[in-house]
C-alpha positions in Angstrom: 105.1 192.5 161.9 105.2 188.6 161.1 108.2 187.5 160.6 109.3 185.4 157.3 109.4 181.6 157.7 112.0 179.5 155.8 111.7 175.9 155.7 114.7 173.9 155.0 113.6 170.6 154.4 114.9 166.9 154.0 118.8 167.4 154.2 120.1 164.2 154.1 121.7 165.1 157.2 121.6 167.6 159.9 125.0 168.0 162.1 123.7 170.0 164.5 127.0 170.2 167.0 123.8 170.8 169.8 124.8 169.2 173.3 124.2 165.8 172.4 125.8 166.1 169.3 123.0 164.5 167.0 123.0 163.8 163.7 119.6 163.9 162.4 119.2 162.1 159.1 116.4 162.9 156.3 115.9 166.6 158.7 114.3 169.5 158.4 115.1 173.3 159.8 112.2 176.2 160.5 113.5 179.3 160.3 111.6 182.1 161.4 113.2 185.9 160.9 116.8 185.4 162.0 116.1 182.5 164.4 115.7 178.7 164.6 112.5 177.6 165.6 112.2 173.9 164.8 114.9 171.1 163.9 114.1 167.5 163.6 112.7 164.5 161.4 111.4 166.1 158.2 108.4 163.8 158.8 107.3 165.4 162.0 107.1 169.3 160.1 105.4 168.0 156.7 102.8 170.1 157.4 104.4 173.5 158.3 103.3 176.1 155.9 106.3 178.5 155.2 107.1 181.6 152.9 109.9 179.9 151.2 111.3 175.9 151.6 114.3 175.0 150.4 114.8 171.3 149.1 117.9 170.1 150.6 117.5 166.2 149.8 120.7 165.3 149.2 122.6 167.7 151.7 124.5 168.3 154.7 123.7 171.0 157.4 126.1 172.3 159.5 126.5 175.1 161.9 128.5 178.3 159.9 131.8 178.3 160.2 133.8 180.6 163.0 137.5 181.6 162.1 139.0 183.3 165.2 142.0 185.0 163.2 141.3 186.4 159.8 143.2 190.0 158.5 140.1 190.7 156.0 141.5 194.4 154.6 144.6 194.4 152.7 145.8 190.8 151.5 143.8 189.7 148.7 144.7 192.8 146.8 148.3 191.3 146.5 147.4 187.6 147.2 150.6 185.3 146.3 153.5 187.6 145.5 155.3 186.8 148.6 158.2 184.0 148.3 158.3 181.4 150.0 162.0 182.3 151.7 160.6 186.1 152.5 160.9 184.9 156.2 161.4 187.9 158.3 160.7 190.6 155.7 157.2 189.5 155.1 155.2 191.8 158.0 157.2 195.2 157.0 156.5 194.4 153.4 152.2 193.2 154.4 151.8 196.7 156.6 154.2 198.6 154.3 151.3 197.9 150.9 148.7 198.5 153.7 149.7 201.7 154.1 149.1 202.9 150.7 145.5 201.9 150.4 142.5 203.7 150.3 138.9 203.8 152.0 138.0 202.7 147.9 140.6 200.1 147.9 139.9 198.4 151.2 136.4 198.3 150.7 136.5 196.4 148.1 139.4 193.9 149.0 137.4 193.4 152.1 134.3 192.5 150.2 136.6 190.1 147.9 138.2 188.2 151.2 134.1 188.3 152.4 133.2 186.7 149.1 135.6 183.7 149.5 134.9 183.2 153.0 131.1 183.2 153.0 131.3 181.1 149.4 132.7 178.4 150.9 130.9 178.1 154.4 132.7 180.7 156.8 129.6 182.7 158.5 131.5 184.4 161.4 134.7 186.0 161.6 137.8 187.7 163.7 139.6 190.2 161.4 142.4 191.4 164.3 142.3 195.0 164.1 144.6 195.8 160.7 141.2 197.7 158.9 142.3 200.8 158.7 139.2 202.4 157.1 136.1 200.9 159.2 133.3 203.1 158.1 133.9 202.5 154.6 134.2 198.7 155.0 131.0 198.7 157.4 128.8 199.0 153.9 130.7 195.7 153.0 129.9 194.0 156.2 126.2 195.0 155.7 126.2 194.1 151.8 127.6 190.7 152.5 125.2 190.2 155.9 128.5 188.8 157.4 129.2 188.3 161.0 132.4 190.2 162.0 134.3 191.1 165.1 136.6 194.1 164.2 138.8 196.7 166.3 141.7 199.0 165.5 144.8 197.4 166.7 147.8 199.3 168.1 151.1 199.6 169.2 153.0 202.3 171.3 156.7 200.6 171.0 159.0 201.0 168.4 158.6 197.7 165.7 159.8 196.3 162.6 156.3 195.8 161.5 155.8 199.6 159.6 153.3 200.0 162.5 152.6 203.3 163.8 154.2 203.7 166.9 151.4 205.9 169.1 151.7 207.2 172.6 150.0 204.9 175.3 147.2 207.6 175.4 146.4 207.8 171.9 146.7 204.3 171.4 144.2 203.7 174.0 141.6 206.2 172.5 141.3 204.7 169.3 140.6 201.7 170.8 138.0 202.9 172.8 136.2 205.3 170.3 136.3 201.7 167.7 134.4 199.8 170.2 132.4 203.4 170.8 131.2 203.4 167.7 131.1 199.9 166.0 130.1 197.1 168.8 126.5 195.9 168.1 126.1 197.6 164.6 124.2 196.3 161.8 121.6 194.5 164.2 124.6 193.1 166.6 125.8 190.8 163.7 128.7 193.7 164.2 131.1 193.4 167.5 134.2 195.7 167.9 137.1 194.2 170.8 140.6 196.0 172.2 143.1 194.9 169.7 146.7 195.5 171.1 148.8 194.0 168.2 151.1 192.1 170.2 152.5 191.7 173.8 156.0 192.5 172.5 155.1 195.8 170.7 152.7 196.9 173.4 153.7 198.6 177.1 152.3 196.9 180.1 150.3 200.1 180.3 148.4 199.8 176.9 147.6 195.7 178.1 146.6 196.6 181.2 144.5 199.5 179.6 143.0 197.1 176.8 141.7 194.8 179.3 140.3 197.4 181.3 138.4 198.4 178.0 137.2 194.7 177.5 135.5 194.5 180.9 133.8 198.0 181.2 132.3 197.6 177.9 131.5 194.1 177.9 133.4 193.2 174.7 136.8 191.1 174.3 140.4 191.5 173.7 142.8 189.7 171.5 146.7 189.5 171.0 148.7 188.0 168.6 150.5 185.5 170.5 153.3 183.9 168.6 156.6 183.6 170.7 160.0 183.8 169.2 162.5 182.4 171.5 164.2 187.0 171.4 160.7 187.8 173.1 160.9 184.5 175.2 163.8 185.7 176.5 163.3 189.1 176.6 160.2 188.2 179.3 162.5 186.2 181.1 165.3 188.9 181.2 162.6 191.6 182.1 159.8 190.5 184.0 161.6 187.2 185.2 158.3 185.1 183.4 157.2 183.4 180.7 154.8 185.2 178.6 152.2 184.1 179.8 153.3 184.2 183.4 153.5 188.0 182.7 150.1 188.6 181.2 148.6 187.3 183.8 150.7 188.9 186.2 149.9 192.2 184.9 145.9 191.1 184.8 145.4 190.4 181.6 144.4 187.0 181.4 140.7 186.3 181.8 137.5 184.9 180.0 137.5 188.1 177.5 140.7 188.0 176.3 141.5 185.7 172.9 145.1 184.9 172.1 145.9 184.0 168.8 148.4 181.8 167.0 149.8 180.4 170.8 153.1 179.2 169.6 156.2 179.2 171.8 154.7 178.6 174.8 155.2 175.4 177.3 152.9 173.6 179.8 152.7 176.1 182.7 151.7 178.3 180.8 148.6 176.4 179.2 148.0 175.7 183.2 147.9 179.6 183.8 145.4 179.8 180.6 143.4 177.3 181.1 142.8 178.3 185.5 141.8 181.9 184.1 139.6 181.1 181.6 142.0 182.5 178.6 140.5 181.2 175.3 143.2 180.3 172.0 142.7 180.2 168.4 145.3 178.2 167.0 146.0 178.7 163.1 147.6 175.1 161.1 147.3 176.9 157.8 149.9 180.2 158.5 151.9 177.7 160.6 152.8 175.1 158.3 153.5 177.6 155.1 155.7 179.8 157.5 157.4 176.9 159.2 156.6 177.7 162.4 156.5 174.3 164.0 153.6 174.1 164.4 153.4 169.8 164.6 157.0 169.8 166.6 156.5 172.0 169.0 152.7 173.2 169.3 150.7 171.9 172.6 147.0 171.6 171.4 146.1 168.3 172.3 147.5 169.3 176.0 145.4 173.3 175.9 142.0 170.4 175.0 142.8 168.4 177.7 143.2 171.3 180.1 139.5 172.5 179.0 140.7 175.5 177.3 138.4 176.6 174.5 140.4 176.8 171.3 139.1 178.2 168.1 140.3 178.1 164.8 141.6 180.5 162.5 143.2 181.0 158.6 144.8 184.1 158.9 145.6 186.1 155.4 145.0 185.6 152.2 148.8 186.7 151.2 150.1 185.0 154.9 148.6 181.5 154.6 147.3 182.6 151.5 143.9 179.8 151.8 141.3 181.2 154.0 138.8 178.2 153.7 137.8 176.5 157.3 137.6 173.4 155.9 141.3 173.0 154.6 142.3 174.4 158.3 139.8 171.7 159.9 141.5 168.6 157.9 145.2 170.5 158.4 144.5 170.3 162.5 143.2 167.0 162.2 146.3 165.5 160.6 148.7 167.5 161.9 149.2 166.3 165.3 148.5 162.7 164.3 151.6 162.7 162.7 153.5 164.3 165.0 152.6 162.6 168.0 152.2 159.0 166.3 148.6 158.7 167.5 146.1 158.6 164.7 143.3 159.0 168.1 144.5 163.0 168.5 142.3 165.6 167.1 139.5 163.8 165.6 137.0 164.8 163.0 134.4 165.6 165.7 137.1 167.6 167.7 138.1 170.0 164.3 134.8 170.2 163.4 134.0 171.8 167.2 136.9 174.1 167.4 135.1 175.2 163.1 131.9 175.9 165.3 130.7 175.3 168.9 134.1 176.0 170.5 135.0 178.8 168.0 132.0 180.2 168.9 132.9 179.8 172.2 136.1 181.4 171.6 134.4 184.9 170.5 132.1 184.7 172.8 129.6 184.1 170.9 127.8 180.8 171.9 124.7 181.7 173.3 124.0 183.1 169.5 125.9 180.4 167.1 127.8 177.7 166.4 125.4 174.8 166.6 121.8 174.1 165.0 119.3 174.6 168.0 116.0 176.1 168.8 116.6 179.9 169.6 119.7 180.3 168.2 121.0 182.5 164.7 120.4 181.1 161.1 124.0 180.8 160.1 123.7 177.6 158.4 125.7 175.7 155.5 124.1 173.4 153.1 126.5 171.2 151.2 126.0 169.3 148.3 127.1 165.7 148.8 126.1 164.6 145.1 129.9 165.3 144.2 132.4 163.0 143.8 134.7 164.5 147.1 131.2 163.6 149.1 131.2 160.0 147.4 130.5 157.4 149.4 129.1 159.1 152.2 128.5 157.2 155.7 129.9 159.2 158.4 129.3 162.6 157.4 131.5 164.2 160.0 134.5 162.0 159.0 133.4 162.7 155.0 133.5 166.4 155.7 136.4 167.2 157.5 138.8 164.8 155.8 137.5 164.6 152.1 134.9 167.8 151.5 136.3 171.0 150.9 134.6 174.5 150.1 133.5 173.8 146.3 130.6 171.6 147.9 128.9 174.3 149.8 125.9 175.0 147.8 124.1 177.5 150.2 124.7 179.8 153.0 122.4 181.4 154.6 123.0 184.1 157.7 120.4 185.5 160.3 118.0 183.9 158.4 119.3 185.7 155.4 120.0 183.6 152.0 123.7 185.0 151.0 125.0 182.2 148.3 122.5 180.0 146.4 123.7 177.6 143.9 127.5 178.1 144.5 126.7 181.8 143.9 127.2 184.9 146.7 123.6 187.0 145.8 125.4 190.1 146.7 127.8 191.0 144.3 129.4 190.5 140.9 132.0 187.9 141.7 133.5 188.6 138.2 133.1 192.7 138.2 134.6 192.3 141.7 137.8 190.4 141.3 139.0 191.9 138.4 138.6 195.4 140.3 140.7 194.1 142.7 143.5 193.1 140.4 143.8 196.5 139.0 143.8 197.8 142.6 146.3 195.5 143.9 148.8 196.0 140.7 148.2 200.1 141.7 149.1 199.3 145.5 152.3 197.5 143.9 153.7 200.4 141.9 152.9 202.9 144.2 154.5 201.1 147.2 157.5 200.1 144.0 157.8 196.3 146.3 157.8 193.4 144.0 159.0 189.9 143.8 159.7 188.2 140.9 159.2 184.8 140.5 161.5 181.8 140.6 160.3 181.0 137.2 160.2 183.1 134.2 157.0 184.0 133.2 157.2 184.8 129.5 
């Protein structure tokens, strides 16, 4: 059967993040089925007959958008009623409302986060194993024709978190039987990885088992990897290590294995990381809102100049409560300038790699997306630049990262597939959908009776 051919033609540029990083001006895309055929001067393909062209004079092309660390299930059903002084209290309280929902409920609050992420330019995804109900959410992955990696995380120690607490054993099957049954689904746009919850609710057993899971089945593993100076300490007092020191001790550490967050750690350890091939996804936008210190005490600029891949990530929508890649790209691009007192430090090019190529990279995923180039997926963003936020527009990497945001993206299209047109997703009732959710989100709250009232009256 012939496959479909979609023409993109005349974007006003073309960042195609390929090897040489080019930036083709007045461009044009062939698309054929799921697949890049062509990309170049629009001049050169004036002539190639296609089933559908797009006019996208007056827009920017970019790769879609990986975020490495994304908890897609459960938050935007009760987006924003956290405090900011929660502190502490805040996991027990997320996992607690979790809990309650149903295969109904997390459907749909999956499909809303979906919505927002694919609306404003976010093609590929991590959700970190907190989907409790993945068959049921599976018909929103294929409704949406997002790109997900999913798993069940797990935990067999005791925690604060209103986690259950399994046996090594049983922890360890439902990892395997998630990766069993969802890796390569809906056409491979589908991967399912080991998803221990964290090294400090997890016995060196269940790591060492999680990893073995990774390599037999040719998939990944990720960790939450966040130190407090307790758990710090508690390696120190146990395993006489670091954290780091101790995964890879154990025989964790490796190409497959993703750790997210990577706070509290120092420069040996990014040595140990970066000599096995560990990758990072490093997350501005929970750091700064829960005060993590991120900018005072975080090491990126040292885990890029070791050669570690490092991805980027939002996490929730009721954590850092904004999910959009570009607000994340601008908040790691400023960040560290700041700190460090060196405007040179994580530049527009760099955030925009660690929003593509090397978050690709980061799941693995490279060979299939991140960049514009012959052979690889159709996950593509079209922004409009005839916006004020665009206006003037010279450098269209700077103009992007540091004055664009998500409102701009016009169209997204995956595996060929067009999914928003117009500002628009084509596969749901935006409307019907969100107000849905605030009925199921105002259930969760009674039924869980956890509320916060706000610091000023609403009347």
């Amino acid at each position: 059967m012939k496959e479909t051919i979609l023409k993109i033609e005349g974007a006003r540029y073309i960042v195609t993040i390929d090897p040489e990083r080019r930036i083709i001006q007045n461009g044009t895309i062939i698309v054929e089925g799921t697949r890049i055929t062509q990309v170049g001067k629009a001049i050169d393909f004036a002539d190639v007959q296609a089933d559908r062209v797009i006019d996208a004079r007056g827009m920017v092309i970019t790769p879609g958008f990986c975020n490495g660390h994304m908890h897609i299930s459960y938050a935007h059903a009760t987006r924003g009623i956290f405090p900011d002084d929660l502190g502490a209290d805040y996991l027990p309280n997320v996992f607690k409302l979790q809990g309650v929902m149903t295969a109904e409920e997390e459907y749909h609050t999956s499909l809303l986060g979906i919505t927002e992420l694919l609306k404003y330019g976010t093609t590929c995804f991590l959700d970190p194993g907190s989907t409790k109900y993945i068959d049921a959410c599976l018909q929103a992955y294929e409704e949406s024709g997002c790109r997900i990696i999913t798993g069940t995380h797990v935990t067999d120690r005791p925690n604060p978190l209103n986690l259950p607490d399994l046996s090594t054993a049983d922890a360890v099957q439902a990892m395997e039987r998630t990766i069993q049954e969802y890796d390569g689904k809906l056409d491979g746009r589908v991967r399912a990885w080991a998803m221990p919850f964290a090294p400090g609710f997890a016995s060196t057993g269940l790591l060492q088992e999680a990893k073995r899971l990774a390599d037999h089945y040719n998939t990944g593993l990720t960790l939450h990897f966040s130190n407090s100076p307790g758990y710090i300490n508690c390696c120190l007092e146990d395993y006489g290590q670091r954290p780091t020191q101790y995964l890879e001790k154990i025989g964790v550490l490796g190409d497959n294995l993703l750790l997210s967050h990577v706070l509290g750690i120092d420069k040996s350890e990014i040595e140990v990381m970066a000599h096995s091939g560990t990758k990072a996804v490093v997350v501005p936008t929970a750091a700064v809102k829960g005060a993590a210190g991120m900018a005072k005490t975080g090491l990126l600029p040292e885990m890029l100049k070791s050669g570690m891949i490092v991805g980027l990530g939002t996490d929730a929508g009721n954590n850092s409560n904004l999910i959009e890649t570009n607000r994340a790209m601008y908040l790691i691009a400023v960040l560290y300038k700041d700190a460090r007192q060196s405007p040179s430090i994580i530049t527009a090019e760099t955030a925009l790699e660690m929003a593509t190529i090397r978050g690709a990279q980061a799941l693995g995923l490279d060979a299939e997306i991140g960049s514009i180039e012959v052979s690889k997926k159709a996950d593509l963003v079209l922004y409009d630049t005839a916006r004020a936020e665009w206006s003037t527009l010279f450098n269209p990497v700077n103009s992007l990262v540091y004055n664009a945001d998500g409102r701009s993206v016009h169209t997204v299209i995956i595996d060929g597939r067009v999914v928003v047109e117009n500002h628009v997703p084509l596969f749901v009732d935006e409307a019907a959908l969100i107000a849905k959710v605030q009925t199921m989100g105002e259930s969760m709250l009674k039924r869980t009776g956890i509320s916060f009232k706000p610091p000023w009256p609403i009347v």
